[in-house]
C-alpha positions as CSV (number, residue, x, y, z in Angstrom):
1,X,3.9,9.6,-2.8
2,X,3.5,12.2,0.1
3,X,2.6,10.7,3.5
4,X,2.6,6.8,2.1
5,X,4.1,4.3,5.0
6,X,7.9,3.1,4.7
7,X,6.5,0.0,3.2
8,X,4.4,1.5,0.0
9,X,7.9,3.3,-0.3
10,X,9.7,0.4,-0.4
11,X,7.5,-1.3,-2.4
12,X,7.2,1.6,-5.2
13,X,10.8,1.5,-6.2
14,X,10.4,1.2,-9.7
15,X,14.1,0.7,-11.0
16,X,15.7,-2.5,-11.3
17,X,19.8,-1.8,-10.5
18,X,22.4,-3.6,-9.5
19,X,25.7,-2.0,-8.2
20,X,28.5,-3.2,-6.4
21,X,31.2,-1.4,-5.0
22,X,34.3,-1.3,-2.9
23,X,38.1,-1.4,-3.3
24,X,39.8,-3.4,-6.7
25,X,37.5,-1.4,-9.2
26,X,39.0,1.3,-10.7
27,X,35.3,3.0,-11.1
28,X,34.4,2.3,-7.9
29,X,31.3,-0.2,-9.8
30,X,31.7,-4.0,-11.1
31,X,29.5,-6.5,-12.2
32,X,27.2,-8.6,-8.7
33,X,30.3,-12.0,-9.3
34,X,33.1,-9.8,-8.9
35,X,32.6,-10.1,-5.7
36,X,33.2,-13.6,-5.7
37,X,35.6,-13.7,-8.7
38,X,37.8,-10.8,-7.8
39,X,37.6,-10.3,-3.8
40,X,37.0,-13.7,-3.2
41,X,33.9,-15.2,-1.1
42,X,32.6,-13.0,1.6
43,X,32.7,-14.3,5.6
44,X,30.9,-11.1,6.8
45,X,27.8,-9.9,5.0
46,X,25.7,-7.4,6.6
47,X,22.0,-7.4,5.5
48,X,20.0,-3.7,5.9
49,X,16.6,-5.2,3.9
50,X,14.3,-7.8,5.1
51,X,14.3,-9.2,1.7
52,X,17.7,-9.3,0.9
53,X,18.1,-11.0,4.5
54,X,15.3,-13.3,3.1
55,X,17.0,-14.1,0.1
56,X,21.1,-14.2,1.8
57,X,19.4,-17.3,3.7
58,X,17.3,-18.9,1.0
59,X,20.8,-19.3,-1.2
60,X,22.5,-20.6,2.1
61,X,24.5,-17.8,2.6
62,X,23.1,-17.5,6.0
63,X,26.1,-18.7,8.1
64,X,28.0,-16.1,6.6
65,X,25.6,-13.2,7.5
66,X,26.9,-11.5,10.9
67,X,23.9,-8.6,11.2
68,X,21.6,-7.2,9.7
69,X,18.9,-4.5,10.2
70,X,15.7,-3.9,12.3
71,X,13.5,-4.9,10.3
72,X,14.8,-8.1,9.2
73,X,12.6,-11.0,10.9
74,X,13.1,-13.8,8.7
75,X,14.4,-16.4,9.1
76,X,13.7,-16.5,13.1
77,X,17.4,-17.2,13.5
78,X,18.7,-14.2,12.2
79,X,20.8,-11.7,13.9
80,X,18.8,-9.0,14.1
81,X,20.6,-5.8,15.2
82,X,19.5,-1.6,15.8
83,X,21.2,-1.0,11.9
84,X,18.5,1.1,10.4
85,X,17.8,0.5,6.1
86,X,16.4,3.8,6.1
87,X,18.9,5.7,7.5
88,X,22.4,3.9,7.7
89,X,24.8,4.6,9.3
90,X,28.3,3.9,7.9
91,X,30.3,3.8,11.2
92,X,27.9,1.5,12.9
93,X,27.9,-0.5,10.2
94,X,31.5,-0.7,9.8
95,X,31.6,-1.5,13.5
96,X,30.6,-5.5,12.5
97,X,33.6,-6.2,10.6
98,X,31.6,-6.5,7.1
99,X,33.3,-7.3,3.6
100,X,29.6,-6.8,1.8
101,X,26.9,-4.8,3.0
102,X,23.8,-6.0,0.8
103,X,20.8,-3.4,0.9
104,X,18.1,-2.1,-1.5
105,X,19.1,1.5,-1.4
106,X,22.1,3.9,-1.8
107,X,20.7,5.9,0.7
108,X,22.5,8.8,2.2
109,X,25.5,8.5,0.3
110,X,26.2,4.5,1.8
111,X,28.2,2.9,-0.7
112,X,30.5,6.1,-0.9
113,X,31.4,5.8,2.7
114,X,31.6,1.9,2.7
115,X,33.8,2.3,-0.7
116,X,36.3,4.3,1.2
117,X,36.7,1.4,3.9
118,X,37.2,-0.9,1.3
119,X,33.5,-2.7,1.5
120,X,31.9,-3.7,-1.3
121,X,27.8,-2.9,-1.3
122,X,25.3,-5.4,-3.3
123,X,22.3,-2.6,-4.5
124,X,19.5,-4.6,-4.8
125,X,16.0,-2.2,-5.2
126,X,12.5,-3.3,-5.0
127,X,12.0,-6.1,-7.7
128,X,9.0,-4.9,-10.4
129,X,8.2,-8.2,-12.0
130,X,8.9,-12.0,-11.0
131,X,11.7,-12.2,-13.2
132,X,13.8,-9.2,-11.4
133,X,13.3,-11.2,-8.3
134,X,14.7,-14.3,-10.1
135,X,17.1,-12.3,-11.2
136,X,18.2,-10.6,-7.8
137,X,18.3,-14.3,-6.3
138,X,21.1,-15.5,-9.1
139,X,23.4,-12.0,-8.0
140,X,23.0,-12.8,-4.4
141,X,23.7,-16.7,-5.1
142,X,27.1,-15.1,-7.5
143,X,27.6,-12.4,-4.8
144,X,28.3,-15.0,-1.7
145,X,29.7,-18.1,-3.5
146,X,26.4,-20.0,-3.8
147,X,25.5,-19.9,-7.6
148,X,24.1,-23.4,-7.4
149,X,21.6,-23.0,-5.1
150,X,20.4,-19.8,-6.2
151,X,19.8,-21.0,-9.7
152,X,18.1,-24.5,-8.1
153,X,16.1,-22.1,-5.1
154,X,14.7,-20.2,-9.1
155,X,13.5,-23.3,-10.6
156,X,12.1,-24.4,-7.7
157,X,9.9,-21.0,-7.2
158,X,9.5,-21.1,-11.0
159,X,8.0,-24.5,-10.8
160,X,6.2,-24.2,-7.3
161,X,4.5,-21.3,-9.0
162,X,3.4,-22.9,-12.3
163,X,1.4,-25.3,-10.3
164,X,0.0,-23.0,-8.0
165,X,-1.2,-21.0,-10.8
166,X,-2.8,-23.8,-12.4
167,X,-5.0,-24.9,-9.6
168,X,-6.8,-20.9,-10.0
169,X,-10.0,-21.8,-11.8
170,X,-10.6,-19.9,-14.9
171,X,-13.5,-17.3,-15.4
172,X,-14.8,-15.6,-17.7
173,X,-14.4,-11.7,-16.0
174,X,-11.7,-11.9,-13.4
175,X,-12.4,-11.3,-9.7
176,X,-12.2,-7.2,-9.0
177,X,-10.3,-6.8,-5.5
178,X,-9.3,-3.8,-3.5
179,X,-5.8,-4.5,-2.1
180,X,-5.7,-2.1,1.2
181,X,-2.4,-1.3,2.2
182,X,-3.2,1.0,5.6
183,X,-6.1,2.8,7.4
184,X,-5.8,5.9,4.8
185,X,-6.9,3.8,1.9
186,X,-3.8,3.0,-0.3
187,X,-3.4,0.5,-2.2
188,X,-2.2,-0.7,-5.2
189,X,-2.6,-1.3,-9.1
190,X,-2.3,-3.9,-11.8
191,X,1.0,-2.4,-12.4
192,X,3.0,-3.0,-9.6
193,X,4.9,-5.9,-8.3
194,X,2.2,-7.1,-6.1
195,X,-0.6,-6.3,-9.0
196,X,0.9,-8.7,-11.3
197,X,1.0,-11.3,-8.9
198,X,-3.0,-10.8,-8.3
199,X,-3.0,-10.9,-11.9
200,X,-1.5,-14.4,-12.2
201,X,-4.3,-15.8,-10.0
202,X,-7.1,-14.2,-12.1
203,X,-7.6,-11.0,-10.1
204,X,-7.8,-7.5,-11.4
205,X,-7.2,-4.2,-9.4
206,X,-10.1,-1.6,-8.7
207,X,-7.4,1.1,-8.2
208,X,-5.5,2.9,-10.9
209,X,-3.4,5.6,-12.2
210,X,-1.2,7.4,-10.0
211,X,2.3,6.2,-9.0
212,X,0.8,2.6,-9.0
213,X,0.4,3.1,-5.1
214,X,-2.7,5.7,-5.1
215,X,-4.8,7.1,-2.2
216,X,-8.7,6.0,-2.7
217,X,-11.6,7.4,-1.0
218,X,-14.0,5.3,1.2
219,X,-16.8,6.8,-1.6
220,X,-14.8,5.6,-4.2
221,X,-14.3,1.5,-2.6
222,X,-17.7,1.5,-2.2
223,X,-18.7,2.8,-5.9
224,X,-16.4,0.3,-7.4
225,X,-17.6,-2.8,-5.0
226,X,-14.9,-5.1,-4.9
227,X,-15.7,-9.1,-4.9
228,X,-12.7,-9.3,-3.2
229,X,-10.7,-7.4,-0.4
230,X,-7.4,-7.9,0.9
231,X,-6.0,-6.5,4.6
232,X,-2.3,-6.0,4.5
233,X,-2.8,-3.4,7.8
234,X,-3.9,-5.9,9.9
235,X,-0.5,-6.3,12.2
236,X,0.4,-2.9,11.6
237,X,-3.1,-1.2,11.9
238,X,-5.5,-3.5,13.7
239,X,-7.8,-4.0,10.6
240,X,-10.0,-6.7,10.5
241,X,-13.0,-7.7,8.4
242,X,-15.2,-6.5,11.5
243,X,-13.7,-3.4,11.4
244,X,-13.9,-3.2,7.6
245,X,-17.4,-4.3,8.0
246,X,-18.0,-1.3,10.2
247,X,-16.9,1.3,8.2
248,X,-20.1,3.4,6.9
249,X,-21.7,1.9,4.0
250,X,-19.4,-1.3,3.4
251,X,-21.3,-3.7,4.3
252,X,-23.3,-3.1,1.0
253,X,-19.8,-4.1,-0.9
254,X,-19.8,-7.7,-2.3
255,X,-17.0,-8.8,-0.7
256,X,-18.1,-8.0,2.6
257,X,-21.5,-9.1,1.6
258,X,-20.4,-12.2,1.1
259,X,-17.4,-12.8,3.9
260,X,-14.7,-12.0,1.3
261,X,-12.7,-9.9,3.1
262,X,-9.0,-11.5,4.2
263,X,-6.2,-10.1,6.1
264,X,-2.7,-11.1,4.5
265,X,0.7,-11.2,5.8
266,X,1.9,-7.8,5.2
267,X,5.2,-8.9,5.2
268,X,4.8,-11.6,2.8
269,X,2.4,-9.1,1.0
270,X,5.8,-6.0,0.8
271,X,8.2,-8.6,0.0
272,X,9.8,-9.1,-3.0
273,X,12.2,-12.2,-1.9
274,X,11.8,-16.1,-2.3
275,X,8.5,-15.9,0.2
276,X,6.5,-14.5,-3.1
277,X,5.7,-18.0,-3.3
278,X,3.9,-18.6,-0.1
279,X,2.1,-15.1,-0.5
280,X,1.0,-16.9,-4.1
281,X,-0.3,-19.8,-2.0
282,X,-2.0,-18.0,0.2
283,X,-4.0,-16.0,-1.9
284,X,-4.6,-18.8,-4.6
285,X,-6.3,-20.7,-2.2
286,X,-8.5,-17.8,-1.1
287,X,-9.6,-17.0,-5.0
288,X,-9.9,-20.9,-5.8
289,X,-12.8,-20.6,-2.2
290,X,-15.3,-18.2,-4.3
291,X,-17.6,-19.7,-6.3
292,X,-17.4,-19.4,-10.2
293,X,-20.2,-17.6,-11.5
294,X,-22.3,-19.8,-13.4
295,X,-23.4,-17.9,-17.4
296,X,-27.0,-17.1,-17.1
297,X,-29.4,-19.7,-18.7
């Protein structure tokens, strides 16, 4: 997608892979609890995604993690460093001692380089449903020595989300929303990670086609007139329902009509980690606040 901010691109990695890779396999790729079962439990893990950070911490391999990148800012403990995910760099990573680097990317040739020091690299891309993100959990728990409490950290999500689902109040045509991911008017569709969580809380998309992340016009918001709009620029981009309500001809959109228009954490909103949860919470509480149209008499 040409032009789309770092986090549509992180968000729109469709594959689900998993590679691991370091000294010890003759192929240069085993299995995620190799790394445990062969190499024996990591005591340096280097993080370069926020949501593999997210999830390293949530299994309670935190104590184990000794940096990890830039963009990582959750938990508020962790130690953040200048290690860029986008463009690593080998040699500064080697310079922390690690014995597994976990990322979402083989960018610019990363686990080669870290395979030659004898570092072993957990590959973890953007998750595409719930259950790759379940999944993705279990090979960090298997990855660090904590298989325990990733599998209880899953049923807990698995049940936290059941009963946030069920407190969504059913109607007959689902609440249309327009998801805006910055300024320029992406957003996203029923197909993506993100979409099927909207989906789950009886919300359908008002974008479609394209790469899942497509570029709408301001004509095109306003034809479709979403009940229902969410703000993921608002740290990045300043936008705010007042400023959406500005915008010529949307305040004739229902959802601004009606003071529908909500500003989401955008990193809770990009995230694929354990924090899906409270993202779920958040926005099931905002669809349960509109009313349920009543059938005509």
């Amino acid at each position: 997608m040409p032009h789309a901010p770092r986090r549509i691109l992180a968000a729109g990695i469709a594959a689900f892979a998993l590679l691991v890779a370091g000294c010890g396999s003759s192929d240069d790729t085993a299995p995620a609890d190799d790394t445990t079962t062969e190499a024996g439990t990591p005591q340096a893990i280097v993080s370069l995604s926020p949501t593999t950070t997210e999830m390293l911490y949530a299994v309670g391999a935190g104590d184990q993690v000794v940096a990890v990148d830039d963009q990582s800012d959750f938990p508020a403990d962790v130690p953040v460093t200048d290690l860029s995910g986008y463009t690593p760099n080998v040699e500064a990573i080697l310079g922390y001692e690690p014995d597994l680097v976990v990322t979402n990317a083989d960018t610019g040739d990363l686990v080669a380089g870290l395979a030659q020091a004898g570092v072993q690299t957990l590959i973890l891309p953007a998750a595409t449903t719930l259950d790759d993100t379940y999944g993705q959990i279990e090979q960090v728990g298997a990855a660090t020595g904590h298989i325990a409490e990733a599998a209880e950290l899953v049923a807990s999500m698995q049940t936290e989300i059941e009963q946030i689902v069920a407190t969504v109040p059913q109607r007959d045509v689902p609440l249309r929303y327009y998801h805006e991911l910055d300024n320029t008017f992406y957003s996203v569709t029923d197909d993506t990670y993100i979409g099927q969580i909207y989906s789950m809380l009886g919300l359908t998309s008002i974008a479609t086609g394209g790469d899942g992340y497509p570029q709408l016009s301001a004509e095109y918001i306003v034809e479709q007139n979403p009940d229902v709009i969410f703000l993921a620029d608002g740290q990045c981009c300043g936008v705010t329902p007042e400023v959406v309500a500005q915008r010529a001809g949307w305040n004739e959109i229902t959802a601004v009509r009606d003071g529908h228009v909500y500003v989401v954490d955008e990193d809770l909103a990009s995230r694929w980690g354990p924090r899906v949860v409270d993202f779920m919470r958040e926005v099931a509480a905002i669809v349960t606040a509109i009313p349920v149209a009543q059938p005509a008499p």
